[in-house]
Residue, then its C-alpha position, 0 to 999 in steps of 0.5 A: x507297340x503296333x498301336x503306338x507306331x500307328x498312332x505316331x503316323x496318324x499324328x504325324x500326317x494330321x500335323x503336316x496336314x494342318x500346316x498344308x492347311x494353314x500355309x501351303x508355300x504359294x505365296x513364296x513361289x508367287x514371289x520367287x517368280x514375280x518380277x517387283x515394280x515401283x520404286x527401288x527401294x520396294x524392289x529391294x524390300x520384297x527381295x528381303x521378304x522372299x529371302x526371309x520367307x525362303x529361310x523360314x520355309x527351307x531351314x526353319x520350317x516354319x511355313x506360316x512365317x514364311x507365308x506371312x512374310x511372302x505377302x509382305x514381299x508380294x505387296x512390296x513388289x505391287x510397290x504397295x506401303x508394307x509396315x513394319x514388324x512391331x514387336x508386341x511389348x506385352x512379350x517382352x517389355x518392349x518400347x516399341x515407340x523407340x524402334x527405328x530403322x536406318x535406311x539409306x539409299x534403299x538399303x538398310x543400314x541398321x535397327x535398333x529397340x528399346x525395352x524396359x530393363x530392371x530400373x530404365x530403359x535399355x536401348x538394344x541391340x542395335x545394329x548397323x553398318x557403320x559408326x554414323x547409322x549407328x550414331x543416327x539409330x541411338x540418337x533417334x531412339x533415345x529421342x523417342x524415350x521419356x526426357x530426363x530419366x536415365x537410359x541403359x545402352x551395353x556399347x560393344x567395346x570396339x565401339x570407342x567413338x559412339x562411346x565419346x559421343x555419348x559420353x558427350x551427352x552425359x552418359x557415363x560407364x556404369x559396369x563391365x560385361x564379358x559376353x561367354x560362350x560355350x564350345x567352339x561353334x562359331x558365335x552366330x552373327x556378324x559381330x562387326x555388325x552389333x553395337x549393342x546387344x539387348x542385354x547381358x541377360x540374353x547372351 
């Protein structure tokens, strides 16, 4: 028992270790402390990545995606161009060419993706403030998606007004889904917020 205590400890200490090696939390210190220059929407970018780098340190302990988002803050505030994340679609069967962002006077409004479902495309999620950046984000991924095949979007129902304007363009309702939950925690997210989820295989 001896043995295997010590040798917990040693793992333990050689874990933390090379996670100090690999992200030591400087990067989002620098940041905390650095006060942006540029434009205001890099201003806004960079407070993004410190709050983002600051939950994966603080809540997830994961310090190499907190480190690698702190960089990303930091060339944000040197008001350098910072691209975006893109998913690698050999992980999940993304359609990276239909990701989009919708920004608005520096703020972002909303994202959407896309990936290959069973038999088309499947837009989602897709999240936005409002009905017009959504309308705005849908449009612009079916847009980058092939023409003339047929595409999947699970339109949340309060969605009444997008589900028009598709229905405009020719979509029509295919089947119902009722999302379930287990206990009585509070779902995470902000459900006004979420137009369409990435699919009822998902939760």
């Amino acid at each position: 028992m001896r043995g295997l205590r010590l040798a917990t400890v040693v793992t333990a200490a050689l874990f933390l270790g090379a996670c100090g090696l690999l992200a030591d939390g400087e990067a989002r210190k620098d940041l905390a402390k650095l006060k942006p220059s540029g434009t205001t929407f890099n201003s806004y970018l960079a407070q993004e990545y410190l709050e983002l780098s600051t939950y994966e340190e603080k809540v997830e302990f994961d310090w190499q995606d907190s480190d690698k988002w702190a960089k990303k803050g930091l060339a944000a505030a040197a008001n350098k161009a910072v691209l975006p994340e893109v998913p690698d679609d050999k992980d999940w069967g993304g359609l990276p060419q239909a990701a989009r962002v919708a920004v608005a006077s520096a703020h972002i409004e909303g994202f959407a993706l896309a990936r290959d479902g069973r038999l088309a495309p499947q837009i989602g999620p897709v999240v936005a403030r409002d009905g017009r950046a959504a309308q705005r984000l849908i449009a612009a991924a079916l847009a980058a998606l092939p023409t003339g095949e047929s595409v999947v979007i699970d339109l949340a129902d309060a969605q009444t007004e997008l589900a028009a304007w598709l229905a405009g363009r020719g979509a029509t309702p295919q089947r119902p889904f009722t999302r379930m939950a287990l206990g009585t925690a509070p779902l995470p997210g902000d459900p006004a917020l979420i137009v369409a989820p990435i699919g009822p295989e998902f939760g």
